[in-house]
N, C-alpha and C positions, 0 to 999 in steps of 0.2 A: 169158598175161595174163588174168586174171579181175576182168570186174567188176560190182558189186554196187550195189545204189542204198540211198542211206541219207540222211539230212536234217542238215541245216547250220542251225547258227542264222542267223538272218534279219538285215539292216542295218535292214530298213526296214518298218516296217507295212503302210504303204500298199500298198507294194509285194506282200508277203505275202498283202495280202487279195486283191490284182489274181491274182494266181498260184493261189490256194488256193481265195479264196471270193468268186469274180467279182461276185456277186449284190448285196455289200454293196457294189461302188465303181463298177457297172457305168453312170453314171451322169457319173461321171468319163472316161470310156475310149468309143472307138469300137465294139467288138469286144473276141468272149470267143476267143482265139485258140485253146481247144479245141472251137469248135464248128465243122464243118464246114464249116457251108455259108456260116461268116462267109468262108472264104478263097473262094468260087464268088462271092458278092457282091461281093466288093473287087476281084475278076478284071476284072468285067462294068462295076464300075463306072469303072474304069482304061480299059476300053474307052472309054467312051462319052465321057471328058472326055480324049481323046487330045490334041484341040487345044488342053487350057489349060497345057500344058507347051511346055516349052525343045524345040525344034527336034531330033528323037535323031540325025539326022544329024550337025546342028553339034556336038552334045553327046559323039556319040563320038566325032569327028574330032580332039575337043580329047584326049578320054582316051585314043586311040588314038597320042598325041605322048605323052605322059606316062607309058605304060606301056611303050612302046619305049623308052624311055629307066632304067626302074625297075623294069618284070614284063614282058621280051619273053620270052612263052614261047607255046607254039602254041594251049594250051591258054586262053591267056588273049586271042590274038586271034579263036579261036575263038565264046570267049564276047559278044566286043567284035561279031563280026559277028552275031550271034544279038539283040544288042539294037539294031542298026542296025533290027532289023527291025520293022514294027506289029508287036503284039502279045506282044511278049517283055517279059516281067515281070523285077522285079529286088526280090532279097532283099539288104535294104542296114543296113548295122550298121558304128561306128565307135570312132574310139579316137583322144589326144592321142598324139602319135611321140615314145616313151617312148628312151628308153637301151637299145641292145642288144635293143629291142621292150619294155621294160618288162617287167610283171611276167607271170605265163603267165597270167592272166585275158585278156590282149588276146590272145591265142593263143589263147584256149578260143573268142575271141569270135569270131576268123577261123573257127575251125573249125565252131562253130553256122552261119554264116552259109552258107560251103559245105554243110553238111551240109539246113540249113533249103532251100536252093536246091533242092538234088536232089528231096528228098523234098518239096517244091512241084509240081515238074515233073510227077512221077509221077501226083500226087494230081489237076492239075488238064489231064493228059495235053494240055502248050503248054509253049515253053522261059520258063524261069525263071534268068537268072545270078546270081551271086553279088557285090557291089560291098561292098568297104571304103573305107568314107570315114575319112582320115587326114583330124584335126583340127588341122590347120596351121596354120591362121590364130590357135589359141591364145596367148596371150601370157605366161601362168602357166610361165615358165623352170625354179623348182622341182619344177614336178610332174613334168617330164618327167627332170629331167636326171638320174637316178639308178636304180641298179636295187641287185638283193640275190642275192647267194649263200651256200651252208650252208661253213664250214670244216670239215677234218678234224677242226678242236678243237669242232665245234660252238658255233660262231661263226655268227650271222648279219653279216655280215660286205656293208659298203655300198661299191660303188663309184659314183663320184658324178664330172661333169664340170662344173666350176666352167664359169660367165658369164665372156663376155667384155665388158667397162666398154663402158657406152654407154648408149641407151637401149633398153626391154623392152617389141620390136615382136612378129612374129607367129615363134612358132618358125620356121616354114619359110623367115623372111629373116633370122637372125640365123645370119652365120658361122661355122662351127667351124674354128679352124686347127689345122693337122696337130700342131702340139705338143700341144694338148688330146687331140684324139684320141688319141695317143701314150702319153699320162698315164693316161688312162681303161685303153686296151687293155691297157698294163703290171701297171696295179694290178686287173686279172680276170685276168691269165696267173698272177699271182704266189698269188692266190686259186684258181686250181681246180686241183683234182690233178690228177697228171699221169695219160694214158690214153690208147689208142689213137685213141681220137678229136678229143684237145685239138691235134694240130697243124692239122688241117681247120677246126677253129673257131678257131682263132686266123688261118687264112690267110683264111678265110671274113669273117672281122672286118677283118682288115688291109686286106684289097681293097675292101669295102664302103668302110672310112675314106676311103681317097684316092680313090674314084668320087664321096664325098659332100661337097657344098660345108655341107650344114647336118642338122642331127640327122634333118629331114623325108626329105633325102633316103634316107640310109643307113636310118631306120625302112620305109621304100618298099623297097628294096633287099633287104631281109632277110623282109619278109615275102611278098614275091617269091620269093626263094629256100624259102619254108617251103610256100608255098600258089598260085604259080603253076603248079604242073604241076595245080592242082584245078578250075585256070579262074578263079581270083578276081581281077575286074579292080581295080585301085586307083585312088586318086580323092583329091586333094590341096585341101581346099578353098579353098588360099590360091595355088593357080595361077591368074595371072594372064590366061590365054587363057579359066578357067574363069570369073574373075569377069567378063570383057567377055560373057559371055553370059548371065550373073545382070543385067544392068544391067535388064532392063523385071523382075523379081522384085524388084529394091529399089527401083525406083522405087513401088510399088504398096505396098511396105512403107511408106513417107515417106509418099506420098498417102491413106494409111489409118491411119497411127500409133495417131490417138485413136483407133479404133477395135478397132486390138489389143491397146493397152493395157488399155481397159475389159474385154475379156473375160478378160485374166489378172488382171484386178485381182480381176473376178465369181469368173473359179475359181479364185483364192487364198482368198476368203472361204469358198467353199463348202466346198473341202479341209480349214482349219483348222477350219471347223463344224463339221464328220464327227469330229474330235478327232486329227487328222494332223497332224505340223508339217510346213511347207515344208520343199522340200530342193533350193530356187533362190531368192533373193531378186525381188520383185516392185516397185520402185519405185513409188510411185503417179507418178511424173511423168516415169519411166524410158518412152527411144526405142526399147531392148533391139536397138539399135545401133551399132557400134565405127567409129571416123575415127580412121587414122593420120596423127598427122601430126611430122612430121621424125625416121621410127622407131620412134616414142612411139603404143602402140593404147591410142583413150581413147573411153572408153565415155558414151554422147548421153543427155543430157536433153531434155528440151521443155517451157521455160514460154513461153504464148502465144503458140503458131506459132514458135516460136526453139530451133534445138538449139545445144545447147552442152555441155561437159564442165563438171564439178564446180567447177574450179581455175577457169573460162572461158578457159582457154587456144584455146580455138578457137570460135567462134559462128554460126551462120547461119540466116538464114530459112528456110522451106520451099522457096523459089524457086533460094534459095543451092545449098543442099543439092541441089537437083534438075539444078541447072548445075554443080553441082560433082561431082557422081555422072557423070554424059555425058561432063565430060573427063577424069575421074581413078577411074574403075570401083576401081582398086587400092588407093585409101585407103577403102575402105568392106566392112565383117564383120560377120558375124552375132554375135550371143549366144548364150546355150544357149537362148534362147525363141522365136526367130525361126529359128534352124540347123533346127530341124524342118520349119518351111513351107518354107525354099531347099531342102532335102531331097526335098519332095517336089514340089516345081517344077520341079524338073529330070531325078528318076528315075519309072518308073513302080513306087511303091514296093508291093510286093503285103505284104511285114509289114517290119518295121526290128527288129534283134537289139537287146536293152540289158541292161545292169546293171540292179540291183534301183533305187538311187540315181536312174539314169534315168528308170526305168519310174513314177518317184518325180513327178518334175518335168514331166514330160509331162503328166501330167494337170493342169497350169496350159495346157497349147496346146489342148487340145483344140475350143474355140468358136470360136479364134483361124484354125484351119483353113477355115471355112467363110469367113472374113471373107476372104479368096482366093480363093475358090473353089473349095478341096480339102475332103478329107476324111479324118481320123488313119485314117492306116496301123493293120493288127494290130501289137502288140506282141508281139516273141516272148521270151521271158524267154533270157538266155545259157544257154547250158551250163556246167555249174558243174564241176569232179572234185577229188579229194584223188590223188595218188601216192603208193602205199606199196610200199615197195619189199620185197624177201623178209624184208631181214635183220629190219626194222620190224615185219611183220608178226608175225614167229619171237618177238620180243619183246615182243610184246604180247601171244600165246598164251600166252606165257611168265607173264604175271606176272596173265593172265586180263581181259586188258582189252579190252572194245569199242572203238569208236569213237566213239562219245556218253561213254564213261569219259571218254577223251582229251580229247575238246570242254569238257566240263562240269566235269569234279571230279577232274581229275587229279592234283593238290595232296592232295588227301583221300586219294585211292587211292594215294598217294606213300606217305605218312607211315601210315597204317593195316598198309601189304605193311611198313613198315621196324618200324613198333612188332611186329609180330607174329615179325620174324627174332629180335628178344631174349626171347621171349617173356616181355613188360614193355609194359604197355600206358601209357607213359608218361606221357602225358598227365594221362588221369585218375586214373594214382595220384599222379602231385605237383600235384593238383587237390585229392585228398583229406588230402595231405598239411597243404596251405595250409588250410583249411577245417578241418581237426583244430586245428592251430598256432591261429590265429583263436580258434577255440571257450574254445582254455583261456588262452588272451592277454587277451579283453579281457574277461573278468572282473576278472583280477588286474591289469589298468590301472585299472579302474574304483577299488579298494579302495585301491591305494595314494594316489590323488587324494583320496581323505579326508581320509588321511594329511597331506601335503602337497600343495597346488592346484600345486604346479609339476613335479609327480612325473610328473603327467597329460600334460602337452605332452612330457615325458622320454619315456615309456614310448610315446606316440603313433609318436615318430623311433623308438625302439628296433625297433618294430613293424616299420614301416615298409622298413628296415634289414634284418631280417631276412627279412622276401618278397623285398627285391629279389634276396638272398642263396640264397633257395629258388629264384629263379627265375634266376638264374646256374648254378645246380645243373642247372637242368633244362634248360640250353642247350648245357653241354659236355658233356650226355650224349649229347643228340641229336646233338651233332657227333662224338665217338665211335662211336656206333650207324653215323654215316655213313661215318667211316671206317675202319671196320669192313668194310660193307657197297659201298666206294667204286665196286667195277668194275660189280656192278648196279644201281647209283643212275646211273651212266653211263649204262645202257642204259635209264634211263627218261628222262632228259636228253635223247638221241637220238632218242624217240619224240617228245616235245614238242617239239624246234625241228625237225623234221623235219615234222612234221604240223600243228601253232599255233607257227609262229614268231612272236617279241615277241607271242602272245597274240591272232595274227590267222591269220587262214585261209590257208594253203598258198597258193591262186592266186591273193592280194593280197600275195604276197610276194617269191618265188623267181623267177628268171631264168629260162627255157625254157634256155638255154644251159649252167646247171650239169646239167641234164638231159639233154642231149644228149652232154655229156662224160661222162655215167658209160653210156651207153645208145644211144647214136647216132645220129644222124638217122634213120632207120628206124623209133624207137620213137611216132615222131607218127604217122606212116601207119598203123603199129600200132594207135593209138589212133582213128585217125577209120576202119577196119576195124573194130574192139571195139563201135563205136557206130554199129551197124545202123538204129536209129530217133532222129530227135529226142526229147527228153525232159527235161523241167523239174525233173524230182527228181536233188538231189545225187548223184553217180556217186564210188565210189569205183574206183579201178583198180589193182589189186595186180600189182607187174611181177614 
């Protein structure tokens, strides 16, 4: 396994500049998380406000029930006891509980976060664990329920677990019945090839199914099985033992609303001034608080002193709302604008892992932090990789192509390696062709319209007529030339949905699991072995 670091086009500016060129957004942001002594500050100052946090006893008591039940492994009560303790920090980074774990970006994100942990530890010689927070409490049924594999035919290829009828409460309470599951597992068995390793992941999926009453669970489950022997404790935000211990954090969120909203409002202005668009909506009159109610998670407004959803389906005062929190802790969820302050009200968070997207919207929290009492966490950008595997790579020696080829202009380098096997630069010679044709046509359209004014609209269609005819010419050649050329037009086929499948990056696409069928489970350890130091720049990894 060799690997190399090389750069990925960006989603996000903002983000981009936070990562590349601190100076310009620092301003936005807590902390430049390559400078040192920002992690020795955040340490000290985790210290010092120990008592404005959730109680770490009650806190791991609760996740000590939740991991026995979804990551009991030794490594991972180890870590549980390690943060019972003062002074043990926590590198915390999350993800919604995708299908089968979603796409291998939420794997790359587990693996930042163990790996970010360790090398905390080291740096600031005090234990530091590792925490994933499964975004449970999500409600976005779409995002999650689907994942992607490559076919033999080179096929991106979707398996997907339809909704069950009702209403669209927080993934982690919406039932999955064994026949769903069923449906999902069959239509992945029937998609990956077969291998010495597809009966272990197929049994490895089976058993998770019937241990899992809901997609939360079985995402718990598995990446338990991927990253508990690393120590990484799991963390469900829509457990219900966890939110009776959030109840004084939303209380303080309700009794200070206007005041968090004003500071996302301030740094939504400021961000779109810098010439950045949002990448989270900002309400001006947004709670950037969720109330379920009969199922249904529906997100608070506030007009004077009164929350209420959009529809009014539900309403109440401040007073409402604050006696309705105390007996019903469970009908009440963050947003992505507030999930940051619960975040770090309850762990002592020394950096929090994100996507680019993330590290995006975050900087609308940042003033919103003080207005609690905290202070934004460092930002650690994820770990990013491409997998190229031998045969891909053979192929792309082959035809002489980088990886920025592949990214950028692989279309161009297609057609360029194909016009050159006929040696016939096709293009530009039925480019020239038309433009010769042209030259000596509309003279003699001109001359006949002397002639007769109707000769002129004639000769126009004739024209006309005849390009489209040149350029029919020049479509069945090129499909010729192709199939001609068919077996290494394959093999350039196989680099692009191999590498940009549908025209997007490897680890916003592929399932960690069709990786594991051709490779083993072996090949992750493999991989967080390969990757000695954290590091922000795109990693490629040739197996």
């Amino acid at each position: 396994m060799n690997v190399v670091t090389d750069s990925l086009k960006s989603g996000s500016a903002l983000a981009d500049d936070y990562i590349n060129h601190y100076a310009r957004v620092q301003d936005l942001y807590g902390a430049d998380f390559r400078e040192d002594a920002a992690w020795s500050r955040r340490a000290e100052w985790l210290d010092a406000s120990e008592e404005t946090r959730i109680d770490r006893k009650a806190l791991v008591a609760c996740l000590r029930r939740y991991n026995n039940k979804h990551n009991d492994h030794q490594e991972v009560h180890n870590s549980l006891d390690l943060l019972e303790q003062a002074g043990t920090l926590a590198v915390v980074g999350g993800q919604q509980s995708g299908l089968f774990t979603g796409s291998l970006l939420v794997v790359y994100k587990a693996l930042t976060i163990v790996l970010a942990a360790k090398e905390a530890a080291e740096r600031l010689k005090r234990p530091v664990v590792p925490v994933f927070w499964i975004a449970g409490e999500d409600h976005d049924w779409e995002e999650v329920n689907h994942t992607y594999v490559m076919t033999p035919e080179l096929q991106v290829a979707k398996i997907k677990m339809d909704a069950a009828p009702g209403p669209r409460g927080p993934v982690s309470q919406l039932e999955v019945s064994n026949e769903r599951w069923k449906r999902s597992l069959d239509h992945l068995a029937s998609l990956l090839p077969d291998s010495v390793n597809k009966p272990e992941i197929m049994d490895l999926l089976h058993q998770t199914a019937e241990a899992s009453g809901n997609l939360s669970d079985a995402f718990a489950k598995l990446l338990g099985r991927l990253f508990g022997e690393s120590g990484l404790i799991l963390l469900d935000s829509a457990d219900p033992a966890l939110r009776r211990l959030e109840i004084p954090v939303f209380e303080r969120m309700i009794k200070q609303n206007d005041e968090l909203g004003e500071t996302y409002q301030t740094a939504a202005d400021r961000i779109t001034g810098l010439g950045y668009p949002l990448q989270a909506e900002v309400a001006a009159d947004g709670a950037n608080l969720f109330y379920i109610y009969e199922g249904n998670r529906l997100l608070l407004y506030k007009h004077d002193d009164v929350f209420a959803d959009r529809k009014g389906i539900v309403s109440f005062t401040k007073e409402q709302l604050e006696i309705e929190l105390a007996n019903h802790p469970e009908r009440f969820s963050n947003n992505v604008l507030t999930r940051p302050l619960m975040q770090d009200s309850l762990l002592p968070v020394l950096c929090t892992v994100l996507g680019q997207g993330e590290i995006s919207y975050w900087a609308i929290t940042k003033d919103a932090f003080a207005v609690l009492g905290l202070q934004m966490p460092i930002l650690l950008p994820r770990m990013s990789f491409t997998l190229v595997s031998g045969t891909v790579r053979k192929q792309m020696n082959q035809f002489g192509l980088t990886f920025q080829d592949v990214q950028h202009r692989l279309g161009e380098a297609r057609q360029s390696w194909l016009n050159a096997q006929a040696d016939l630069h096709i293009e530009p010679r039925f480019e020239e062709t038309r433009a010769a044709f042209e030259k000596l046509y509309d003279p003699l359209i001109g001359e006949l319209g002397t002639i007769q004014s109707g000769l002129l609209p004639l000769g126009e269609k004739n024209k006309s007529k005849i390009l489209e005819q040149i350029a029919y010419l020049e479509r069945k050649t090129k499909q010729a030339l192709e199939k001609r050329h068919e077996a290494a037009l394959r093999q350039w086929d196989h680099i692009a949905v191999s590498l940009f499948p549908n025209g997007k990056p490897q680890e916003r696409v592929y399932n960690i699991f069709y990786y594991i069928n051709r490779y083993g489970f072996g090949w992750l350890q493999d991989v967080i072995g390969s990757c000695t130091r954290y590091t922000p720049e795109h990693q490629i990894i040739e197996m």
